[in-house]
C-alpha positions, -999 to 999 in steps of 0.1 A, spaced: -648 -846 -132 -678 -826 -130 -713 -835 -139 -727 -804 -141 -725 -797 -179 -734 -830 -187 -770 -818 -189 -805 -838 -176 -834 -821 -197 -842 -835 -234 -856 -816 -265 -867 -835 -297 -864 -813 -330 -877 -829 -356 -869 -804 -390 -884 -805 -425 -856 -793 -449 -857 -783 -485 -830 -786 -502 -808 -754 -505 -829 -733 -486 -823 -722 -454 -842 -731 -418 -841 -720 -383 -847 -737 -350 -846 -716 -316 -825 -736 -289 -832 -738 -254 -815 -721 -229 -784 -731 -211 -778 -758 -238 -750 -790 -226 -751 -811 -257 -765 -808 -288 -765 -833 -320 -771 -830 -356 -780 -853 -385 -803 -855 -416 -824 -883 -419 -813 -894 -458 -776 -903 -453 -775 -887 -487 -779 -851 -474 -753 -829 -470 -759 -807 -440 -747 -773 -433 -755 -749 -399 -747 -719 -385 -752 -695 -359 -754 -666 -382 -787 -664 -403 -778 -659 -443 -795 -629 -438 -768 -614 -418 -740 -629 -433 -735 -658 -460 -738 -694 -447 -718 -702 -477 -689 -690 -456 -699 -688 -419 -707 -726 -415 -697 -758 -405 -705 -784 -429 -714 -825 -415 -707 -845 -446 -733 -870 -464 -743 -898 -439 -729 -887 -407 -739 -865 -374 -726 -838 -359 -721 -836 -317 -711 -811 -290 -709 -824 -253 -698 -811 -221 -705 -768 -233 -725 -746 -218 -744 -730 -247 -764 -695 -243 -768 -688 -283 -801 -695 -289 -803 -700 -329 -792 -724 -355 -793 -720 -386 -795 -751 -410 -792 -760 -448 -795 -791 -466 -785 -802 -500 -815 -828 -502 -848 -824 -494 -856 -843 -459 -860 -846 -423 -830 -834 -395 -828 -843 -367 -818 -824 -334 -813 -836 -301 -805 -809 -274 -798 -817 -231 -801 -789 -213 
């Protein structure tokens, strides 16, 4: 097994969300893992790599249901945007090893 997408470099993204309305956060570079999570397990979360602008995040999105995260390990990541949406107002949370 390699270790070489297993990534060594952390980011912290701390996110203030309103509900329904859409937010951005630029990735690193080069990303390994990545993970996703609101901070009211209440909140609905949606993201995308298409801005709403471009397309509707209504129908290019992947949704992490009320009280859970959302992970991807072992990628090697070169899109640089998400796009996030959340159906409560609050805090997400993303963690990204490069």
């Amino acid at each position: 097994m390699s270790n070489h997408l297993l990534g060594t470099k952390p980011y912290f993204y701390t996110l203030s969300a309103t509900a329904d309305i859409e937010l951005s956060q630029v990735l690193p570079c080069n990303v390994k893992y990545f993970e996703i999570r609101a901070k009211d397990v209440n909140a609905e979360l949606r993201f995308s790599f298409y801005d709403s602008g471009t397309s509707d995040i209504n129908e290019n999105y992947f949704t992490i249901p009320k009280g859970n995260s959302y992970s991807l390990n072992r990628i090697n990541f070169a899109q640089h945007i998400l796009y996030l949406r959340s159906t409560k107002t609050t805090k997400i949370e993303v963690f990204v090893l490069t």
